[in-house]
matplotlib code that plots the C-alpha trace (Angstrom):
import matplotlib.pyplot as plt

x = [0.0, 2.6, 4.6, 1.3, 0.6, 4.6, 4.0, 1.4, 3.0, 5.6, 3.5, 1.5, 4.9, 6.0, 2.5, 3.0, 6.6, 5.7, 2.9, 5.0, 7.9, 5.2, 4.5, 8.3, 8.4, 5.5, 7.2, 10.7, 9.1, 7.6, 10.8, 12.2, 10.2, 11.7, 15.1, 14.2, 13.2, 16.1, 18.1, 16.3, 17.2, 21.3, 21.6, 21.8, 21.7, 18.7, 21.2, 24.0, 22.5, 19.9, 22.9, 25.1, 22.5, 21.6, 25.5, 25.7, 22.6, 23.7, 26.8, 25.7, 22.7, 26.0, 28.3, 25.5, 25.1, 27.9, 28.4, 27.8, 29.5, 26.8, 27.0, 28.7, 25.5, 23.3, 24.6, 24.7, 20.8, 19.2, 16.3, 19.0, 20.0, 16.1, 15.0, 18.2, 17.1, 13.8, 14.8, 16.9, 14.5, 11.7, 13.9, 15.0, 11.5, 10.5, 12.8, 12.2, 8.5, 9.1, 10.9, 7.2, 4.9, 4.7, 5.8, 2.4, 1.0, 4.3, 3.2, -0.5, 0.3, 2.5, -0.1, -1.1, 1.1, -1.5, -3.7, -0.9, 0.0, -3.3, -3.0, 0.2, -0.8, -3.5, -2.3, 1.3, 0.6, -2.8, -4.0, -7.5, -8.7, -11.6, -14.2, -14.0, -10.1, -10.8, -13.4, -10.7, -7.6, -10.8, -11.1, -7.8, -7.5, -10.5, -9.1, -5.8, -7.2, -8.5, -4.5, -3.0, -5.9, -4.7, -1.1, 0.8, -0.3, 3.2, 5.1, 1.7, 3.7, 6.7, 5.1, 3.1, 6.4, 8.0, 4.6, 4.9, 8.7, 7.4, 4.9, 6.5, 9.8, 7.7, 6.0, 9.7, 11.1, 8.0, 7.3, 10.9, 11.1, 8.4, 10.4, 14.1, 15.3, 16.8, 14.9, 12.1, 14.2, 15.3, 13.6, 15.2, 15.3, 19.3, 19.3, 16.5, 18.5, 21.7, 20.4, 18.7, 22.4, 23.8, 21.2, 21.8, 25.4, 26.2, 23.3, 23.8, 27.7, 27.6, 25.1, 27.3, 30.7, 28.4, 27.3, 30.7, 31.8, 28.9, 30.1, 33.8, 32.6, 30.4, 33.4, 35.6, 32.4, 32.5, 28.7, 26.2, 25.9, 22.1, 20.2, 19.9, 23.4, 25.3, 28.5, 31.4, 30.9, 27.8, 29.4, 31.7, 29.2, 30.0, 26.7, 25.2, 27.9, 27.2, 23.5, 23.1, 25.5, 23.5, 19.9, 21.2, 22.6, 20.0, 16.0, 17.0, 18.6, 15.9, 13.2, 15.1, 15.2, 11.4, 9.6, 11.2, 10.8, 7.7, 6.3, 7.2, 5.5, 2.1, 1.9, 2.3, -1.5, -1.2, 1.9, 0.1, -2.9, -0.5, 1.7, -1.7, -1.1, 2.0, 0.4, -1.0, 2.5, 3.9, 1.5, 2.5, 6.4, 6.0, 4.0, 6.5, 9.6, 7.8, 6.7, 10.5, 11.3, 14.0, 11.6, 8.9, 6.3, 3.5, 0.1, -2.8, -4.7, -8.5, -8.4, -5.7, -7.3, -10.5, -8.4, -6.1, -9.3, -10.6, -7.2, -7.0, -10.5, -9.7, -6.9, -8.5, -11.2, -8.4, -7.4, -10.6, -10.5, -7.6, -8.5, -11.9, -10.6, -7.7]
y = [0.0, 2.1, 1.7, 2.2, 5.5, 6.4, 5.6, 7.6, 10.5, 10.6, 10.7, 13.5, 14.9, 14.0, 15.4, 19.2, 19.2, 18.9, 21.2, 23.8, 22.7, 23.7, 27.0, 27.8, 26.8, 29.3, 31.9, 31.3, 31.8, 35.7, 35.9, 35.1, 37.8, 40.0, 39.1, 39.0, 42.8, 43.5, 42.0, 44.1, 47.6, 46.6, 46.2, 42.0, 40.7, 37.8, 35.1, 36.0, 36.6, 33.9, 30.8, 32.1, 31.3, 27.8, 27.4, 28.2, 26.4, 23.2, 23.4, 23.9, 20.4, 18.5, 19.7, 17.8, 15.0, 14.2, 13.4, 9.9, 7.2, 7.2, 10.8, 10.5, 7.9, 10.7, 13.9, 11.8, 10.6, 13.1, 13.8, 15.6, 18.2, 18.6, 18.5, 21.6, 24.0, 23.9, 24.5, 27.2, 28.8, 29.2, 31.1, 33.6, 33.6, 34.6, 37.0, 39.0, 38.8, 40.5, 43.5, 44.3, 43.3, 43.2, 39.7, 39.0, 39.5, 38.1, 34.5, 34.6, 34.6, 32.0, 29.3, 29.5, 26.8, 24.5, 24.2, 24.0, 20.8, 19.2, 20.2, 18.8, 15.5, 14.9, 15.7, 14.2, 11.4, 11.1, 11.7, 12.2, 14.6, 14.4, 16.4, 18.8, 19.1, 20.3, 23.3, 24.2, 24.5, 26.5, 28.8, 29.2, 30.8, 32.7, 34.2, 34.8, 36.5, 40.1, 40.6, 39.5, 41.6, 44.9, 44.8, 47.9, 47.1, 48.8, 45.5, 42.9, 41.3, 40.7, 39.8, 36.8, 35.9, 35.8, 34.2, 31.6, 30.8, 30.2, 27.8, 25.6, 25.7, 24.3, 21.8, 21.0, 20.1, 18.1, 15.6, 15.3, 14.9, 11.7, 10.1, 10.5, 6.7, 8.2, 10.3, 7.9, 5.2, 7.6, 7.2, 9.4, 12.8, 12.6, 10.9, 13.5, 16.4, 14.8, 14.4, 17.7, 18.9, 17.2, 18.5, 21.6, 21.9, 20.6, 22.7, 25.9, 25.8, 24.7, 27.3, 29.9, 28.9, 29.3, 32.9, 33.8, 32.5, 34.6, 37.4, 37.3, 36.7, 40.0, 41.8, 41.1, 42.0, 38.3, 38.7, 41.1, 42.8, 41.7, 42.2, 38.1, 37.4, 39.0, 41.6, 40.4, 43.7, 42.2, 39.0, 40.1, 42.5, 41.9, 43.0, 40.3, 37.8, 38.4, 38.9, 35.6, 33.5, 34.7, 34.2, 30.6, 29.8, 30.3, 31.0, 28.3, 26.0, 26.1, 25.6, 22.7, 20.8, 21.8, 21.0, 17.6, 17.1, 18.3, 15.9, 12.8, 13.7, 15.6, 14.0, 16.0, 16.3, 18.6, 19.9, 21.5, 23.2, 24.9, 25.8, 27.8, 30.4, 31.3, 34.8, 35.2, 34.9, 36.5, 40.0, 40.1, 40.1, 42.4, 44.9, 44.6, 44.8, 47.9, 49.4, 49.0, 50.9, 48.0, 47.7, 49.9, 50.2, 48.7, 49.6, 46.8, 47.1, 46.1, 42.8, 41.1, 40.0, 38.8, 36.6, 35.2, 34.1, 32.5, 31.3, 29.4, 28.2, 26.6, 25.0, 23.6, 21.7, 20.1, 18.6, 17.5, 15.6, 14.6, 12.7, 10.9, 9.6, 8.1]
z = [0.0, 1.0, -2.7, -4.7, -2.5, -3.2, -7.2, -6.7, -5.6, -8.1, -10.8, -9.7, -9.3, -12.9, -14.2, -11.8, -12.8, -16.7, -16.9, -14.8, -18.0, -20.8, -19.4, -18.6, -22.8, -23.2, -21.5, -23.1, -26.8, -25.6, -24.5, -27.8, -29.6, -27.1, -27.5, -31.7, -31.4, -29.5, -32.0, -34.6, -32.7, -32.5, -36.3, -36.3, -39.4, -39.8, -41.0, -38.8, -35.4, -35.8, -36.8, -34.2, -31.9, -33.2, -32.9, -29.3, -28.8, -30.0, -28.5, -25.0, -25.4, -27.0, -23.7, -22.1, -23.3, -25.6, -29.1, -28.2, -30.9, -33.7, -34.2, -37.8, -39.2, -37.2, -39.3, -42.3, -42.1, -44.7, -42.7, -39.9, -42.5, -43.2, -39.4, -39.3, -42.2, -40.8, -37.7, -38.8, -41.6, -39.2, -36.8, -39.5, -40.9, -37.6, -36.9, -40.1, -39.4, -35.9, -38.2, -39.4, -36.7, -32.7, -31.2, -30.0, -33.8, -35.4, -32.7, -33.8, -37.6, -36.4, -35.4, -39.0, -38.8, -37.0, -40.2, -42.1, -40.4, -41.1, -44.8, -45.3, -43.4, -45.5, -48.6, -48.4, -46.0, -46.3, -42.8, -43.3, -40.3, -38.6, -39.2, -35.9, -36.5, -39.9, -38.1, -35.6, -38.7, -40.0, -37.1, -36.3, -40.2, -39.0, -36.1, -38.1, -40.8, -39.3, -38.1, -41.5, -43.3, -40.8, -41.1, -42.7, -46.7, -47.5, -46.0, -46.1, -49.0, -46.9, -43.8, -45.8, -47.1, -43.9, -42.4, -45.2, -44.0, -40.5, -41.4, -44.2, -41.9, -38.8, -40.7, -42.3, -39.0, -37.7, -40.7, -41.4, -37.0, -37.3, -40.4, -38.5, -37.9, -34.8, -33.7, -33.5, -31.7, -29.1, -26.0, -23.6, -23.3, -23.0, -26.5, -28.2, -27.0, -28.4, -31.7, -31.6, -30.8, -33.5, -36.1, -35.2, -34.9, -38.0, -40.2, -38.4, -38.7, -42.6, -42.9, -41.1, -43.5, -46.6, -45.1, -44.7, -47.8, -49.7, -47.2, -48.9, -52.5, -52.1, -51.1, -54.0, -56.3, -57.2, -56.1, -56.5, -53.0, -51.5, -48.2, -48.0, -47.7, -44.6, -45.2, -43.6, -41.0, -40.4, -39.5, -37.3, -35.9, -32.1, -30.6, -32.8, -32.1, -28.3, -28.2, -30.8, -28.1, -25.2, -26.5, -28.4, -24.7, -22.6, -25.0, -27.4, -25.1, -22.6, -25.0, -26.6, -22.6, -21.6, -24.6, -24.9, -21.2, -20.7, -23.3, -21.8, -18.8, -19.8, -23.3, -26.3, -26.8, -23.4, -24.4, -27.9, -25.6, -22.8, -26.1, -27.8, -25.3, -26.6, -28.3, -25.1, -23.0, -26.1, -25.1, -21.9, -22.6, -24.9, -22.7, -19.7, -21.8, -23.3, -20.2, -18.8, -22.2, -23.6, -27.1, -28.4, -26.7, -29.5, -29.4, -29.1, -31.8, -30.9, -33.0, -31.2, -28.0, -30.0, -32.7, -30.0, -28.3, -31.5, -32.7, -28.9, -29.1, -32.5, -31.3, -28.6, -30.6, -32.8, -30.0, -28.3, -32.2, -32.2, -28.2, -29.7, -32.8, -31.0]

ax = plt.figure().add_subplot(projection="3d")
ax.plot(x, y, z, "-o")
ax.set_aspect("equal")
plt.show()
């Protein structure tokens, strides 16, 4: 009696412990629109600042847990370079997004993402969705819609673009995640942040040796100078060096541990509801760090708190689908 009412214990441990993990991973994504704005008013270059990070990041998980002796076959597998440049194209994508539009609107036209997921199961892998998930990937779009519709028309172009590179780059990482012989053996959360690590690293630094390579051609006019590919000034811009290191250390790091941990004990089904708050932990980052004066303070424009409340509710019923069918 007294090891069932100990089991019991722990897992209502395990269970307080993971949800308190999935808000700490709500939290650290406002806090990455923060530190993306931030980024934004010290002249960071998207490419540079945002692969610096995923540098750092990766190297701090690997310092972890080690490179372990399989990490050659691991960085070879193709889905790892596909898991990496989605990894690392939604970051930038998100980054330029949050050069247009508040964090809290820049998350919300992020959850576009959602319905995009349900699309691209059904048409690539022929998930079918039920019924009620196909009314919540509609009212998510719904509640999305009035905020895309009201953004500055001068940069609506861009900001779908950039939108675009969110979503596609998510769902990138997430099918190319399920289809990762490694990734879907690993059962610890040691071994998923070691491969995570190794994705990373090994993405993020090619990535960064091709943006200074570009950097270098540009220089001796060997190409055509363009805002996509980083100056070599802007490459060994140390406030973006710095900033980069810091937020890959601790924001990416962080959200790389809680979301996998978190997981394992609340399920991922719980894990997707505490994460549809994210515009909502989003919008309150954003108004203390512009009360304290470190970004702009940005207006709230009348539609936000409305769509986020429809976005959350469509979310919501996806997953109350999602729990009957299964």
């Amino acid at each position: 009696m007294k090891d069932c009412t100990q089991s019991h214990t722990e897992a209502r441990n395990q269970t307080v412990s993971g949800w308190i993990e999935a808000g700490l991973f709500v939290l650290a994504i406002g806090l990455l629109g923060f530190a993306y704005v931030v980024g934004h008013r010290i002249g960071a270059h998207p490419i540079a600042f945002v692969l610096y990070a995923m540098v750092i990041s990766a190297v701090a998980l690997l310092a972890v847990t080690g490179l372990g002796p399989d990490a050659r076959a691991i960085v070879l597998t193709p889905q790892s370079w596909l898991i990496g440049f989605g990894v690392i194209g939604m970051e930038i994508s998100y980054y330029l997004l949050l050069r247009y539009v508040p964090p809290a609107d820049g998350s919300l036209l992020g959850r576009l993402m959602i319905p995009a997921a349900v699309a691209i199961g059904w048409i690539v892998f022929g998930r079918r969705p039920g019924n009620l998930s196909l009314a919540g990937a509609g009212i998510v779009c719904l509640g999305v819609a009035p905020i895309l519709a009201d953004v500055n028309a001068e940069h609506r172009t861009a900001i779908i673009a950039a939108t675009a590179g969110c979503v596609l780059a998510f769902n990138l990482r997430t099918f190319a995640g399920e289809l990762h012989p490694w990734n879907r053996r690993a059962l610890t959360l040691t071994e998923k942040l070691r491969i995570t690590g190794l994705v990373v690293l090994v993405t993020a630094a090619s990535s960064i040796a091709l943006a200074a390579l570009g950097a270098v051609l540009t220089s001796v006019n060997i190409l055509p100078p363009t805002n996509l590919v980083p100056t070599a000034a802007q490459m060994l811009h140390l406030p973006t060096i710095l900033w980069g290191a810091l937020v890959g250390s601790v924001i990416h790091t962080a959200m790389a541990f809680l979301s996998l941990s978190c997981v394992v004990k609340i399920t991922s089904e719980n894990f997707a509801a505490a994460t549809a708050f994210t515009p909502v932990a989003t919008l309150v980052v954003q108004w203390i760090a512009g009360m304290l004066g470190l970004i702009p303070l940005f207006a709230i424009t009348p539609l936000l708190l409305p769509s986020m409340t429809i976005v959350i509710a469509g979310v919501f019923l996806m997953l109350w689908s999602s729990r009957r069918r299964s």
